[in-house]
Short mmCIF file of the C-alpha atoms (twelve columns), coordinates in Angstrom:
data_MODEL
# 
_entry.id   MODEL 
# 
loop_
_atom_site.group_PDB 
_atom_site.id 
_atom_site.type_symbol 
_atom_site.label_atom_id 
_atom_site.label_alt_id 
_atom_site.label_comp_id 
_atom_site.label_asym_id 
_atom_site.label_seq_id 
_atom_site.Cartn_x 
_atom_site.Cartn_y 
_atom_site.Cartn_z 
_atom_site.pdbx_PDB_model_num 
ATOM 1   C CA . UNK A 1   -0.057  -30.052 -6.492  1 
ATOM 2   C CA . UNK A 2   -3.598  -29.483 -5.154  1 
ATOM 3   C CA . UNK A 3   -6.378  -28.799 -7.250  1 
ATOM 4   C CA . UNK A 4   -6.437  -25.201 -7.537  1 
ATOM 5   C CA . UNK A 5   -3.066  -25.363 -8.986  1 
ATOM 6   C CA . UNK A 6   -4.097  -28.236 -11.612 1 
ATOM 7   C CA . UNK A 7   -7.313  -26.131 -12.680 1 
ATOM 8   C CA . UNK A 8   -4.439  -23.295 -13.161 1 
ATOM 9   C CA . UNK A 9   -1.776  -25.519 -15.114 1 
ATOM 10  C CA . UNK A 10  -5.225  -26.943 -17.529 1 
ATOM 11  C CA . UNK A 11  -5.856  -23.427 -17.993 1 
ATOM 12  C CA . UNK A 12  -2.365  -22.066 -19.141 1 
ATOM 13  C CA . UNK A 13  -2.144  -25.322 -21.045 1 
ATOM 14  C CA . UNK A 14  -5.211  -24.674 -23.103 1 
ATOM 15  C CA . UNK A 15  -4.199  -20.837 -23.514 1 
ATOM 16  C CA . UNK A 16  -0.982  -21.873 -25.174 1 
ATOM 17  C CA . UNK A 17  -2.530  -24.269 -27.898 1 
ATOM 18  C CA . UNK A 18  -5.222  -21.972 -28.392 1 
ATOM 19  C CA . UNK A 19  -2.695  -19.628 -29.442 1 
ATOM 20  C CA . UNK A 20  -0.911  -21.982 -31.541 1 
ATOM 21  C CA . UNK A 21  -3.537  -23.366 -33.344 1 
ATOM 22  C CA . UNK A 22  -4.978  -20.086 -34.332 1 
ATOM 23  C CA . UNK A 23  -1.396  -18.797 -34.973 1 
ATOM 24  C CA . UNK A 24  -0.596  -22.035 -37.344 1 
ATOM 25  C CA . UNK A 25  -3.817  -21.540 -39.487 1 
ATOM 26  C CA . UNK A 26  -2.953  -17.272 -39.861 1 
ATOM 27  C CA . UNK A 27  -5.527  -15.946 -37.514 1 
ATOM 28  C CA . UNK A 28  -3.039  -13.349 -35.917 1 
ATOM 29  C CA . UNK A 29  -6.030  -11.000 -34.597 1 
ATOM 30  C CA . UNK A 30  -8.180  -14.008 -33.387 1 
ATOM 31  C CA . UNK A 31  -4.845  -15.937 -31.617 1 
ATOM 32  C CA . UNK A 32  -4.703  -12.206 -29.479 1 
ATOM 33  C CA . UNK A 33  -8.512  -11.961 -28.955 1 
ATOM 34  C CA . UNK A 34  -8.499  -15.529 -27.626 1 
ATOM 35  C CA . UNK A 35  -5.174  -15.330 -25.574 1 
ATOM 36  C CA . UNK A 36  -6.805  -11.497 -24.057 1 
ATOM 37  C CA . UNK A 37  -10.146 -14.024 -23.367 1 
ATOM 38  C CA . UNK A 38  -8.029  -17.006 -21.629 1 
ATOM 39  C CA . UNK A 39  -5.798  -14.312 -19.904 1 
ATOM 40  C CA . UNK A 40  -8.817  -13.065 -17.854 1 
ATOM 41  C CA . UNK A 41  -10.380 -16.351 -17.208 1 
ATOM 42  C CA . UNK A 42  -7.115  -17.620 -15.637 1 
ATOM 43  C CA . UNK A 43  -6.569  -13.852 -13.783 1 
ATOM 44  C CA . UNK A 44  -10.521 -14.169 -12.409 1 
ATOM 45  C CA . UNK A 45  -9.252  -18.131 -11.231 1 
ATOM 46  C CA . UNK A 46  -6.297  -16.502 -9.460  1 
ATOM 47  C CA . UNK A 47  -8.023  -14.163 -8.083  1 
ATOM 48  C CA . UNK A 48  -6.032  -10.877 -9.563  1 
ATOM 49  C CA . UNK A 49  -8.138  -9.432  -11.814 1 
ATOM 50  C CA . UNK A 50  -10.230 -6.296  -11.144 1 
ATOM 51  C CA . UNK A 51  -13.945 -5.514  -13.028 1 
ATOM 52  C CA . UNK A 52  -15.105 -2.042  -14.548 1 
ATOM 53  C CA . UNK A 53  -16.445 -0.424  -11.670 1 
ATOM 54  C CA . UNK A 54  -15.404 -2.375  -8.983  1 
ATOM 55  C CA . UNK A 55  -12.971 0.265   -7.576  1 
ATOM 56  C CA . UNK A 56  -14.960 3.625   -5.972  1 
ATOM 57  C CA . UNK A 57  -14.116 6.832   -7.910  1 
ATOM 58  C CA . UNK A 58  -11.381 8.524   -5.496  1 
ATOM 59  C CA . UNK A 59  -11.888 11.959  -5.348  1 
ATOM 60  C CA . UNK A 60  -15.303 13.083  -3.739  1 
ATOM 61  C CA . UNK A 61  -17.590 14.423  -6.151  1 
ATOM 62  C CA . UNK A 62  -16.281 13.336  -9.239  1 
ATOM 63  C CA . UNK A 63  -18.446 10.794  -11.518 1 
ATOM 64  C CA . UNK A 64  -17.328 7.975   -13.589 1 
ATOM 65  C CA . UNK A 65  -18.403 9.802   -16.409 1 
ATOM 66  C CA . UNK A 66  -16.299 12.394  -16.022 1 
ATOM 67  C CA . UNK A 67  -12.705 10.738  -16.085 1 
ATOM 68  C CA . UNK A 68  -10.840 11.298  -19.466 1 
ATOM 69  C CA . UNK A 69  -8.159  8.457   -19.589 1 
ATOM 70  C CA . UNK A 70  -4.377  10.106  -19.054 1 
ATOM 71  C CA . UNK A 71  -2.346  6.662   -19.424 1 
ATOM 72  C CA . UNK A 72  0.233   6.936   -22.278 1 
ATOM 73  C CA . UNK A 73  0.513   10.536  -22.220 1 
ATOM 74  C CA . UNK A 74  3.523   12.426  -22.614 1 
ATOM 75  C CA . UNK A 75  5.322   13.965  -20.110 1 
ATOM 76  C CA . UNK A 76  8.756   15.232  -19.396 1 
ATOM 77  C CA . UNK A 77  8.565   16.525  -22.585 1 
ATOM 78  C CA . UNK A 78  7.996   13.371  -24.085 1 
ATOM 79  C CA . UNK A 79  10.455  11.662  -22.140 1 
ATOM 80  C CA . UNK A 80  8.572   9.204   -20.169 1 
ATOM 81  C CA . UNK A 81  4.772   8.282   -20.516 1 
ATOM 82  C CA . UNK A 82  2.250   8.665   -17.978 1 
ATOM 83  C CA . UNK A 83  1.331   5.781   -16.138 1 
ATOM 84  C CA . UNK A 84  -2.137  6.323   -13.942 1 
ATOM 85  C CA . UNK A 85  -5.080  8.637   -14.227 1 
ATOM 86  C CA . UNK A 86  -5.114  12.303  -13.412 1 
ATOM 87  C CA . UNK A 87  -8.454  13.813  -11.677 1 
ATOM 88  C CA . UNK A 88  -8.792  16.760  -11.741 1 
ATOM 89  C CA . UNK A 89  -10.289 18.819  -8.798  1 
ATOM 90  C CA . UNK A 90  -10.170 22.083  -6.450  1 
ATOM 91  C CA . UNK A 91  -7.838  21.891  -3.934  1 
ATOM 92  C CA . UNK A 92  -8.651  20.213  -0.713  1 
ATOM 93  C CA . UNK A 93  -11.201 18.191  -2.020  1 
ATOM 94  C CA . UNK A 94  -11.417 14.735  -0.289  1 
ATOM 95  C CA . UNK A 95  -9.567  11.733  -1.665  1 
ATOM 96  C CA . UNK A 96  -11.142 8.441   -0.533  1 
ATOM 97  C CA . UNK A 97  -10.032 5.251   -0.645  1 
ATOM 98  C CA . UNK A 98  -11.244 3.658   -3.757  1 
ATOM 99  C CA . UNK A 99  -11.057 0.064   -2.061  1 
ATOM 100 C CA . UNK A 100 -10.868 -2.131  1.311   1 
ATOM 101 C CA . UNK A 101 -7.042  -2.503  2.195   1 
ATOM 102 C CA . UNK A 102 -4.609  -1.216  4.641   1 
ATOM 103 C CA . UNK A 103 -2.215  1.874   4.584   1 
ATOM 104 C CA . UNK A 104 0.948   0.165   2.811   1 
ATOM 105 C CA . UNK A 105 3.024   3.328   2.818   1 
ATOM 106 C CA . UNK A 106 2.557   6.962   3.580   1 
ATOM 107 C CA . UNK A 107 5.562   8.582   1.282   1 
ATOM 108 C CA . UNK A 108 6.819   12.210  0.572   1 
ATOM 109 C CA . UNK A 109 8.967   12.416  -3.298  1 
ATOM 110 C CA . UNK A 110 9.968   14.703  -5.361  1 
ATOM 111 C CA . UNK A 111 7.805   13.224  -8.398  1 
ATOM 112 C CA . UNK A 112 4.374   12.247  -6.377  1 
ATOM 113 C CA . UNK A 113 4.402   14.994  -3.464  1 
ATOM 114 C CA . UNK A 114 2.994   13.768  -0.718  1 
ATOM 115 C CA . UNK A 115 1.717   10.396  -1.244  1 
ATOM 116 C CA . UNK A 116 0.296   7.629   0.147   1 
ATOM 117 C CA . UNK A 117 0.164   3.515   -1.576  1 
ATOM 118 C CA . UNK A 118 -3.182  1.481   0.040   1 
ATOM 119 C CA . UNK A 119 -2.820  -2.625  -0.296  1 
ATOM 120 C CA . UNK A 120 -5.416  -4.750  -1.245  1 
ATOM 121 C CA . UNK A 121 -6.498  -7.397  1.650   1 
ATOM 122 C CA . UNK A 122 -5.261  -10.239 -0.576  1 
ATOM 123 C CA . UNK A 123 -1.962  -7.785  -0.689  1 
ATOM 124 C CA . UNK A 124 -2.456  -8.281  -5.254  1 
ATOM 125 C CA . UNK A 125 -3.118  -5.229  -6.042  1 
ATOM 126 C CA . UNK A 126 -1.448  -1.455  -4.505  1 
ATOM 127 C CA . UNK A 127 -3.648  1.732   -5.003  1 
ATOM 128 C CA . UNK A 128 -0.886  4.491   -5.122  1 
ATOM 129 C CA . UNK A 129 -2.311  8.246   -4.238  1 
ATOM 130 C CA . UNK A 130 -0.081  11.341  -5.157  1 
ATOM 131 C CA . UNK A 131 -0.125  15.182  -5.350  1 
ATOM 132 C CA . UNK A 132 -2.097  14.897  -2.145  1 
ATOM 133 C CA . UNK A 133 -2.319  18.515  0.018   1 
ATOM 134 C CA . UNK A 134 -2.405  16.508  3.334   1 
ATOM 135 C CA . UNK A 135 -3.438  13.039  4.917   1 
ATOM 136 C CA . UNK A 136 -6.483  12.571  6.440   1 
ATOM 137 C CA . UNK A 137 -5.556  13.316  10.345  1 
ATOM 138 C CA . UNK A 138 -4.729  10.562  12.085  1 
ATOM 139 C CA . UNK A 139 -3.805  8.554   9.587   1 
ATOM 140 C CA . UNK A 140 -0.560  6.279   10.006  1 
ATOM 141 C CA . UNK A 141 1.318   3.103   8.144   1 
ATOM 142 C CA . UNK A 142 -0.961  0.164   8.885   1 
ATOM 143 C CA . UNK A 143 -4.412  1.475   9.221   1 
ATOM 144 C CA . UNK A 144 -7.371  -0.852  7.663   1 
ATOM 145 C CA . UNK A 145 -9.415  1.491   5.861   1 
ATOM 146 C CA . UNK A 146 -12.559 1.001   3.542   1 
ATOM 147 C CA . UNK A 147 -13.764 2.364   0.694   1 
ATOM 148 C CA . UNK A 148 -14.802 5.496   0.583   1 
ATOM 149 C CA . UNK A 149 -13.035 6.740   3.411   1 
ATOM 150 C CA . UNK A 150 -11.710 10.030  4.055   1 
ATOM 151 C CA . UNK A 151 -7.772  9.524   2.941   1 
ATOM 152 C CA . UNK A 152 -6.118  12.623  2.578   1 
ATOM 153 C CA . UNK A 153 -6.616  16.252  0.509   1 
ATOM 154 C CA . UNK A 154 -6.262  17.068  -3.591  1 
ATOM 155 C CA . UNK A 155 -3.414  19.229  -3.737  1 
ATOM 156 C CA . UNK A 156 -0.523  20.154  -6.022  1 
ATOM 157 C CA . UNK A 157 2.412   18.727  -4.329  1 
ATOM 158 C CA . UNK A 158 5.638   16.925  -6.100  1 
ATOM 159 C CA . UNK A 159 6.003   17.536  -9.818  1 
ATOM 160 C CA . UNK A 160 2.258   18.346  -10.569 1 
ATOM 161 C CA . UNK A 161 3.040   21.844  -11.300 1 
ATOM 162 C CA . UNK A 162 1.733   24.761  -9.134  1 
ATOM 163 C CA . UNK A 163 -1.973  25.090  -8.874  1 
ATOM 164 C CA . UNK A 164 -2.687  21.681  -11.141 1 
ATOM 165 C CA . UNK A 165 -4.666  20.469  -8.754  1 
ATOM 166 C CA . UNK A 166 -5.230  16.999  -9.330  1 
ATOM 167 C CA . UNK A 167 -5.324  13.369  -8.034  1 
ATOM 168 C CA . UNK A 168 -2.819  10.920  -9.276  1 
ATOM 169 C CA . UNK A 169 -4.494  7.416   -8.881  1 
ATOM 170 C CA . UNK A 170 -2.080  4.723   -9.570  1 
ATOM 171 C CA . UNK A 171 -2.921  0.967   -10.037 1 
ATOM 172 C CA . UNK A 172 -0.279  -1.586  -9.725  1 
ATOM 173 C CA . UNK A 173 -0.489  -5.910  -10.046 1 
ATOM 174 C CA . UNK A 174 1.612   -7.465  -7.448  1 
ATOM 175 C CA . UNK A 175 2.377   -10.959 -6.040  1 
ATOM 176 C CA . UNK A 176 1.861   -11.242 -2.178  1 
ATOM 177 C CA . UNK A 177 5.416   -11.145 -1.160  1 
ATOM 178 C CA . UNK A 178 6.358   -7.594  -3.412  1 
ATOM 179 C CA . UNK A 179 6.822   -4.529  -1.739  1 
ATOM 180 C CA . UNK A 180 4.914   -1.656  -2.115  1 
ATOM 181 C CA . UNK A 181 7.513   -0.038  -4.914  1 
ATOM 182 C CA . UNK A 182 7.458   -2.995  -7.142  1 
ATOM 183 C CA . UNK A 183 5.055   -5.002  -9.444  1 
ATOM 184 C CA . UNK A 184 3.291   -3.742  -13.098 1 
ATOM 185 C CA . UNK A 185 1.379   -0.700  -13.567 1 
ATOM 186 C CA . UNK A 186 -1.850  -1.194  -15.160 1 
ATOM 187 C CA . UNK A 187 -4.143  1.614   -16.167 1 
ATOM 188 C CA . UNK A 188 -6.979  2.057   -14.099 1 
ATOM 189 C CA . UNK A 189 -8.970  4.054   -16.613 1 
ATOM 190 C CA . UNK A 190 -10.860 1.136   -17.709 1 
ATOM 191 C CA . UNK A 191 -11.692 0.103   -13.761 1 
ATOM 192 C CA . UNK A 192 -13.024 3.106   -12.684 1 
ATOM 193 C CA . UNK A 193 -14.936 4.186   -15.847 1 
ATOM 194 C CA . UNK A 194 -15.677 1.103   -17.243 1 
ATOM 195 C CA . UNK A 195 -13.850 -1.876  -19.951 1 
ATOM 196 C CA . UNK A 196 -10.590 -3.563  -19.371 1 
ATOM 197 C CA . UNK A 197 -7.525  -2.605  -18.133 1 
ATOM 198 C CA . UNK A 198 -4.272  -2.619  -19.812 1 
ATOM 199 C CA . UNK A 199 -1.156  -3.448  -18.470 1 
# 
């Protein structure tokens, strides 16, 4: 094992008897503070972790101050929960890429409308784009783009209901090897307008 992977194996190692201790002598709230603390310091080690603000607001005009977190909320009637953050603006209003990556997956469903996912370079994380009006033109599977470019259009497409015109900016933990469908959704409220995320 090299030493990357030791510093990695210390630090799950001292996670799991921090718990423990503080689980053993009733601190229930502390044990979960101090596993959320260790969590992060191994995720920042591993490179998968992503800080408030690090991720460009990804609709053009729209501060950080002006997101209201969506993740959680009903939908379907209460059937399912939402899982990423609605922004709100006029139709065709430019999405941008909130991040350096590459164009994983341009993708028309029934649920997102015309959508597109963006990879990270270190392929950990997947930026996922939906309700769009229209992709920036020219722009295929594959393309390196940075961020703040020009992406594709606000729009009301898929299941966002007519003239709820709104981004649907989805955030989504993978390893290297997953495909652009898989992984765990983590709410990118806290990234783009500050704290942590969960998920």
């Amino acid at each position: 094992m090299n030493r990357v992977g030791w510093v990695i194996l210390a630090l799950f190692a001292l996670l799991g008897g921090g718990v423990a201790l503080l689980t053993r002598i009733g601190g229930g709230e502390g044990a979960r503070a101090l596993n959320d603390r260790l969590r992060a310091k191994v995720e920042n080690r591993i490179g998968v972790s992503l800080s408030p603000g690090e991720l460009e607001v990804p609709v053009q005009g729209v501060a950080r101050s002006a997101l209201r977190q969506s993740w959680g909320a009903p939908r379907d009637g209460g059937l399912r929960a939402h899982t990423g953050l609605d922004i709100p603006a006029p139709r065709g209003t430019p999405v941008l890429a909130a991040a350096d990556g590459v164009i994983e997956k341009l993708y028309d469903s029934r649920f997102g409308g015309t959508a597109l996912y963006e990879r990270s370079p270190d392929r950990r994380w997947t930026y996922y784009y939906a309700h769009l009006a229209g992709y920036a033109a020219g722009l295929t599977e594959g393309d390196r783009v940075s961020a703040g470019q020009l992406i594709g259009y606000v729009g009301d497409s898929g299941n966002a209901g007519r003239r709820n015109y709104h981004l649907h900016f989805g955030l989504t933990r993978q390893r290297p090897e997953q495909r652009w469908w898989q992984g765990r959704e983590v709410d990118p409220f806290p990234v783009l307008a500050g704290g942590r995320p969960r998920g």
